[in-house]
N, C-alpha and C positions, 0 to 999 in steps of 0.2 A: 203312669201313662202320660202321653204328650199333651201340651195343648194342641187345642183343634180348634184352626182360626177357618173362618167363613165371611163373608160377605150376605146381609140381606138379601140379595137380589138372586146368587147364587142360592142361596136356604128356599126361596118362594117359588123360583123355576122347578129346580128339583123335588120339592113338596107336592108341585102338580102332578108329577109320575110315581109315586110312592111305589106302584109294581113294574115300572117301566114304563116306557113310552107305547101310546097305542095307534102310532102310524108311524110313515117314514121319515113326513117331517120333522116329527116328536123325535122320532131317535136320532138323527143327528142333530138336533139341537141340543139333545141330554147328551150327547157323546161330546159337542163343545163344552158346554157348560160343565161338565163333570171334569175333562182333562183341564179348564182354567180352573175349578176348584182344586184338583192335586195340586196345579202348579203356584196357584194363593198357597195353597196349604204349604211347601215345599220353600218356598222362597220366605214366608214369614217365619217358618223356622228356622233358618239359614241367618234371619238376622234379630231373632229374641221375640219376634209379634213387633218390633220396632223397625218399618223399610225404609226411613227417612235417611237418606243417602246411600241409595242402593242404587245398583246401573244395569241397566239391561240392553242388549242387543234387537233390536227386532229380528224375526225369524225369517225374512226373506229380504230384505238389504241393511246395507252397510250405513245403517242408523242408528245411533239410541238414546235412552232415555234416563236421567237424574233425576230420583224425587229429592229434591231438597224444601227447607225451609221458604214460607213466601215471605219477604219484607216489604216490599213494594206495596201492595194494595192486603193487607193482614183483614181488612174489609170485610171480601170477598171470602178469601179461603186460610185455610193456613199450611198450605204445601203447593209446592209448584213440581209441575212438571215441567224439566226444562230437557226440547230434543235438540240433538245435535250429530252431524255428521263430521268428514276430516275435515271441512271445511269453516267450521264452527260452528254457535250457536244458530237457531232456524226459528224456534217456535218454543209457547208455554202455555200451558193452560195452571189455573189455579181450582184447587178442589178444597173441603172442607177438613179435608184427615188424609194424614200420609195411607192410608188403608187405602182409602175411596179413592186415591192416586195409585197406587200399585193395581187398586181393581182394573182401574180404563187404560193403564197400560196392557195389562192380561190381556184385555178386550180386543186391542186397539193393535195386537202380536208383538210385544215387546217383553219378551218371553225367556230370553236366554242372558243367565249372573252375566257381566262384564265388569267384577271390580277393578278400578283402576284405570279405564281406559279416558276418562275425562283427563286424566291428570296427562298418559301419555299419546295424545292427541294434538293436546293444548301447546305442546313445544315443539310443535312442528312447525314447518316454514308453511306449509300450506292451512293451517288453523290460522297464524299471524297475519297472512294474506286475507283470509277469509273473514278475519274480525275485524282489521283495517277497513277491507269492503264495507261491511256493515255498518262499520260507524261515519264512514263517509252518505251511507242513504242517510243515517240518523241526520247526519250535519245539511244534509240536501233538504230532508222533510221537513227540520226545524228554522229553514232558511239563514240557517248560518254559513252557507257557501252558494253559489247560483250552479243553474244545469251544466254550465259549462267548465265552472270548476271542477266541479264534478268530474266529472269528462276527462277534464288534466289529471288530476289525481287517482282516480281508479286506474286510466293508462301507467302513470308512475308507477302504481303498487303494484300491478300488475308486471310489468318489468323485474320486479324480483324475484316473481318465478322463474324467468330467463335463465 
């Protein structure tokens, strides 16, 4: 037999309906919660019960998701969610276990495998634009450059889209 991986919060939900759900809000809630537990269920088999460097698509835009290792703040969590479009990196949250990061991706519709897509993202002219960007706000917020430099050089970077 398989393992059979779950989530807490998926087991406690669905434990409330044990015969089903007894209204309409109750059943599509159970009908969420049941299709993110196939799809936990599905993608944890896909990669051993271990999703630490897995990618997903979100299910309605051209978005997604890396749980990778956290090193930065190990503090806090020990897995980051790191989202990104063609444009680069965007945003990360840090959770406690790469599990409880796969869960709030489910959650959160980042639903469909994309292995590989980080990698062929990353060497596009418009990712290199897009992380240049970025790291000129860094260099702006850390006041290593003033507003107006700023200004010049996003113009420059920009220009290689041209």
């Amino acid at each position: 037999m398989n393992q059979r991986y779950t989530t807490e919060g998926m087991e406690k939900f669905l434990a409330c309906y044990p015969d089903g759900p007894d209204c309409e809000l109750s059943r599509i809630w159970h009908e969420e919660v049941s299709k993110r537990a196939e799809q936990y269920q599905a993608l944890m088999e896909s990669c051993n019960g271990n999703p630490e460097g897995i990618e997903l698509k979100h299910h309605e835009r051209d978005t997604w998701a890396a749980i990778t290792p956290e090193m930065s703040n190990p503090e806090i969590g020990t897995h980051r969610c790191q989202y990104f479009d063609q444009s680069g990196f965007f945003s990360h949250y840090v959770w406690k276990s790469a599990e409880k990061t796969l869960e709030e991706l489910l959650r959160e519709g980042y639903c469909l495998p994309a292995p590989g897509q980080l990698d062929r993202l990353s060497v596009t002219t418009e990712w290199q634009i897009g992380s240049a960007k970025t790291d000129l706000i860094r260099q702006l917020n850390s006041r290593q450059i003033t507003f107006e430099q700023y200004q010049s050089k996003v113009e420059q970077v920009s220009l290689l889209a041209a």
